[in-house]
Legacy VTK file of the C-alpha trace (Angstrom):
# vtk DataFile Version 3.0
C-alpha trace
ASCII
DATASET POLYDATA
POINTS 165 float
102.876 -52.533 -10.547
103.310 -52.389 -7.185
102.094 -56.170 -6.465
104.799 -57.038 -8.625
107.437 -55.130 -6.911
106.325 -56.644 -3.700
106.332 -60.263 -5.109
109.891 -59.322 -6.995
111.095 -58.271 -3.588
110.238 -61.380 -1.599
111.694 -63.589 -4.832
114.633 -62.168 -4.952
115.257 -61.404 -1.234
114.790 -57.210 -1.161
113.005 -54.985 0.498
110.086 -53.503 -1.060
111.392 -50.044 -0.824
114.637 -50.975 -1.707
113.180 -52.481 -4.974
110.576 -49.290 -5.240
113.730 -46.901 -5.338
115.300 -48.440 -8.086
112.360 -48.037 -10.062
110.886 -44.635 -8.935
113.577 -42.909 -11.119
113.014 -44.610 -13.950
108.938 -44.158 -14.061
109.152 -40.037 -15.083
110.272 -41.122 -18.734
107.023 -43.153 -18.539
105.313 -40.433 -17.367
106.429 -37.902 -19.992
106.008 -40.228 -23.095
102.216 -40.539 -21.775
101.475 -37.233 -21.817
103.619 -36.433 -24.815
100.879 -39.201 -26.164
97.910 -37.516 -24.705
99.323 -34.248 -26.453
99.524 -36.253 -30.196
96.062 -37.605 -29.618
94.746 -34.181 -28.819
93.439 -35.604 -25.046
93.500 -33.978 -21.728
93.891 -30.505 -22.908
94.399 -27.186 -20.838
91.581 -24.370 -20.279
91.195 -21.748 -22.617
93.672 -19.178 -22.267
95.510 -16.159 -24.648
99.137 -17.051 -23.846
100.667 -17.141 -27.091
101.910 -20.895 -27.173
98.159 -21.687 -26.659
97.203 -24.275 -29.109
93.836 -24.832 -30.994
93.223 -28.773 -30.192
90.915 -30.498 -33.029
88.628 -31.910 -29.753
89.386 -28.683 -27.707
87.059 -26.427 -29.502
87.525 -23.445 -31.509
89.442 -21.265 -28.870
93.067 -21.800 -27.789
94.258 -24.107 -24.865
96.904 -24.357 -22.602
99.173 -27.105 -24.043
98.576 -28.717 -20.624
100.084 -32.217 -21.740
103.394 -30.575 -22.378
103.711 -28.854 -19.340
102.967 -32.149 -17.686
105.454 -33.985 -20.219
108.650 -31.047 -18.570
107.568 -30.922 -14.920
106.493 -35.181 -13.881
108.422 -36.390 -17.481
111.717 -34.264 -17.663
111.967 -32.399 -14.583
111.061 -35.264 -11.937
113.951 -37.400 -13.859
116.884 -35.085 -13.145
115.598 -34.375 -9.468
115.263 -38.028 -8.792
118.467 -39.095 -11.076
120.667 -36.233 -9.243
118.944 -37.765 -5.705
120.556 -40.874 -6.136
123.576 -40.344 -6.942
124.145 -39.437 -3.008
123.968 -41.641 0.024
119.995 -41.450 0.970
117.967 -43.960 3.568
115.759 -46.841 2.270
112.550 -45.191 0.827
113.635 -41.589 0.179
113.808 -42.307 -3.144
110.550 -43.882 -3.628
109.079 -40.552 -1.096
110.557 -37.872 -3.120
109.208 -39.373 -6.337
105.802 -39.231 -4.856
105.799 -35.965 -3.376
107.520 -34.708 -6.607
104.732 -36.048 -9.088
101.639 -35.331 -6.671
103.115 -31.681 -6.618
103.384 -31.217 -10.176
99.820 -32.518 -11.002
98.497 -30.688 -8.373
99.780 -27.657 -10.167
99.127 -28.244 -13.598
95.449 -29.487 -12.539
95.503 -25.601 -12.172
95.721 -24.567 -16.344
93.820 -28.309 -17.209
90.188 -28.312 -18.249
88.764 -30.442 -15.465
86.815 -33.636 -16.588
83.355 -32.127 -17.925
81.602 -35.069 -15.676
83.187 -34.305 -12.648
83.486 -30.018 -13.056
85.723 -28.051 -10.088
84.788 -28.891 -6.492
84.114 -25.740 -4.773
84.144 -24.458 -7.914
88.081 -24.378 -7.686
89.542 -27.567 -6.698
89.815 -30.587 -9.380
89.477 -34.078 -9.094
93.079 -34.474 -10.266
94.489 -32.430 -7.276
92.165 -34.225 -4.766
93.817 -36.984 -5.755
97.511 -35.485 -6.026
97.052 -34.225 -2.505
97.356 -37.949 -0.457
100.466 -38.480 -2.649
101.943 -35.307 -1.825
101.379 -35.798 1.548
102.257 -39.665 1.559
105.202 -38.839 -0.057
106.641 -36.357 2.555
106.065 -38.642 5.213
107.615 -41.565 3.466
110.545 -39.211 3.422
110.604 -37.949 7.283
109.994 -41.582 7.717
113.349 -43.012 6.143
115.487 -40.250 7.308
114.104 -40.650 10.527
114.596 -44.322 10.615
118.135 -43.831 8.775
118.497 -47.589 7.001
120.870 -46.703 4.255
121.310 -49.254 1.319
123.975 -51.313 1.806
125.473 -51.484 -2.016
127.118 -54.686 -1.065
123.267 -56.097 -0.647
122.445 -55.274 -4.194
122.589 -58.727 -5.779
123.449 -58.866 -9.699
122.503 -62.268 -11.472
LINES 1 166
165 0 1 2 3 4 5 6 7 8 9 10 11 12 13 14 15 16 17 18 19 20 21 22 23 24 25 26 27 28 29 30 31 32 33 34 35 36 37 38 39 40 41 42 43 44 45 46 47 48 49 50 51 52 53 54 55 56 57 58 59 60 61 62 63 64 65 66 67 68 69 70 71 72 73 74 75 76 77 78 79 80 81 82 83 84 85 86 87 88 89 90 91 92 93 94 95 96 97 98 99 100 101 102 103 104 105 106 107 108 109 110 111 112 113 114 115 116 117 118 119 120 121 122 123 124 125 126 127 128 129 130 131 132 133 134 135 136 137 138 139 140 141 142 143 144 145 146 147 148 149 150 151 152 153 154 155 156 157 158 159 160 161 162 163 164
């Protein structure tokens, strides 16, 4: 995805974060219909727990589960979409979008990663972190510096640049 954005960018005379914040708002409904998938298919279930939404998955085992996928599905499906749709609807520098989006999904995982049974091959490193929120933590990271970045740097969007066809 993001070759293409870089090779739809040089075609059509944009920046690459220009193009990557017009699409960063639209990837959360992606994002949610995924896990709302993983949730039909009974995959990528939550630990056991007694909350009383827990859900017995048919792969899960006989004991209850967080309902991991859904929680997922609100926070980096529904949630991310209104932060990043009420984001740009305000004047913002070139990549903010595109920074917020990744701080905003890395931050979610990371937290859910907390209630989600980690991969059985790979257990809990340290016997508390997951693989999930090793990986969430460079795009948390990456994403807050992609955001002092822009606003540092301060190259707003021209709308007059945005080229319709």
């Amino acid at each position: 995805v993001i070759t293409a954005m870089f090779w739809y960018a040089h075609k059509n005379g944009r920046t690459f974060f220009g193009v990557a914040d017009f699409v960063a708002p639209l990837v959360p409904f992606g994002l949610g219909m995924g896990r709302m998938g993983n949730f039909m298919n009974s995959e990528l279930w939550g630990r056991v727990t007694d909350v009383p939404w827990a859900i017995v998955f048919p792969n899960g085992g006989p004991l209850p589960r967080h309902p991991s996928q859904l929680y997922e599905m609100l926070l980096e499906g529904v949630v991310l979409f209104f932060i990043l749709n009420w984001f740009i609807k305000k004047p913002r520098p070139l990549g903010s979008v595109s920074g917020l989006f990744l701080a905003g999904y890395g931050t979610f995982r990371f937290l859910v990663e907390f209630v989600r049974e980690p991969d059985a091959q790979l257990g809990l490193f340290g016997g508390y972190i997951s693989m999930g929120q090793i990986l969430s933590t460079p795009m948390i990271v990456l994403g807050i510096l992609m955001m002092v970045w822009a606003y540092k740097r301060g190259l707003y969007q021209d709308k007059a640049q945005v080229k319709t066809k």
